[in-house]
C-alpha positions as CSV (number, residue, x, y, z in Angstrom):
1,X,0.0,0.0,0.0
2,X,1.7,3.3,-1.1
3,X,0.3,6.5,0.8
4,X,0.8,9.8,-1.3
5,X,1.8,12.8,1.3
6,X,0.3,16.4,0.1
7,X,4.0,18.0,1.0
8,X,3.1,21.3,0.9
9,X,1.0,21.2,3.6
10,X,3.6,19.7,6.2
11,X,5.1,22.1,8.4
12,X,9.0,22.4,8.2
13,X,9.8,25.0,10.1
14,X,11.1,24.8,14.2
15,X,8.6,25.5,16.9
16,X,10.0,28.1,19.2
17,X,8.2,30.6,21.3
18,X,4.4,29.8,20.5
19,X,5.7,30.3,16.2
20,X,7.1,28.7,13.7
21,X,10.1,30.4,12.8
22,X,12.9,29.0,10.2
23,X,16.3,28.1,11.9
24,X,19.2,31.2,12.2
25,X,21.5,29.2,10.3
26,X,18.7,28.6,7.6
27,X,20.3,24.8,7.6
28,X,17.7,22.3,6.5
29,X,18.2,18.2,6.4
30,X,16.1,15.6,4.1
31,X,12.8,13.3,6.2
32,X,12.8,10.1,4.1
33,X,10.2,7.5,4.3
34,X,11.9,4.5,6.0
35,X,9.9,2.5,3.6
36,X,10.5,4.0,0.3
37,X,13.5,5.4,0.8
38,X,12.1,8.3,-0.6
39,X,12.8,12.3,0.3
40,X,9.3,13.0,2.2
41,X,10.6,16.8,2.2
42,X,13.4,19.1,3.9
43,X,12.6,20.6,7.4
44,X,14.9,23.2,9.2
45,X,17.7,21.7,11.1
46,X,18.4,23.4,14.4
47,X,21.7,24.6,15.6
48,X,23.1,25.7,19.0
49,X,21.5,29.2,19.0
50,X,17.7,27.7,18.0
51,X,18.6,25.8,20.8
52,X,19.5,28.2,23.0
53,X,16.2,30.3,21.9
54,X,13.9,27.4,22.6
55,X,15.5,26.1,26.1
56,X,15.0,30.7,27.0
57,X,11.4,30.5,26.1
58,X,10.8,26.6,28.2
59,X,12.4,28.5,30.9
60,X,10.0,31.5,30.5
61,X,6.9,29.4,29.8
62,X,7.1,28.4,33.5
63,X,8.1,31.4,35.5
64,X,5.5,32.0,38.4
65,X,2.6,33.8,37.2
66,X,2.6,32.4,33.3
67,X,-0.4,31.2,31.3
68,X,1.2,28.1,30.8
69,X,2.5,27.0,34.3
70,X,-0.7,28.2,35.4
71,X,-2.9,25.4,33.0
72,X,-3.5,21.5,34.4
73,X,-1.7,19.1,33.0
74,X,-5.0,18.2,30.1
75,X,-5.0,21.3,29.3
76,X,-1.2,21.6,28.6
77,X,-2.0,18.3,26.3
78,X,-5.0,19.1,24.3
79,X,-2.5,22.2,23.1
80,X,0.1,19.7,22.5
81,X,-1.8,17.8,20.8
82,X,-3.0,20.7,18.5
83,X,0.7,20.7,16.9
């Protein structure tokens, strides 16, 4: 059974900060199907500052007083699970 993937509607870029936002070094590596072997498309590749940016806005997502520290656990998954 061969499933066909719309690519244009898969999203590529990194997840920082509540936004997708392409990587600072504007590096991006090849997803291939296991099965096929074939290039299912190219998604940004993060690098030590993306890194740093993402582990600066964890940190900030929990600081006392924040939305999200402030949500139950379900709640925190249902938007996870939006993604």
């Amino acid at each position: 059974m061969t499933t066909t993937v719309d690519t244009s509607k898969l999203e590529t870029r990194l997840f920082i900060n509540n936004e997708f936002v392409n990587s600072v070094a504007g590096k991006t590596f090849e997803t291939v199907n296991p099965a096929t072997e074939e290039v299912v498309c190219s998604v940004q590749e993060a690098g030590p500052e993306d890194v740093d940016k993402a582990v600066a806005a964890a940190k900030a997502a929990f600081e006392v007083g924040s939305p999200w520290r402030n949500l139950n656990g379900s709640d925190r998954r249902d938007l996870m699970l939006k993604l």
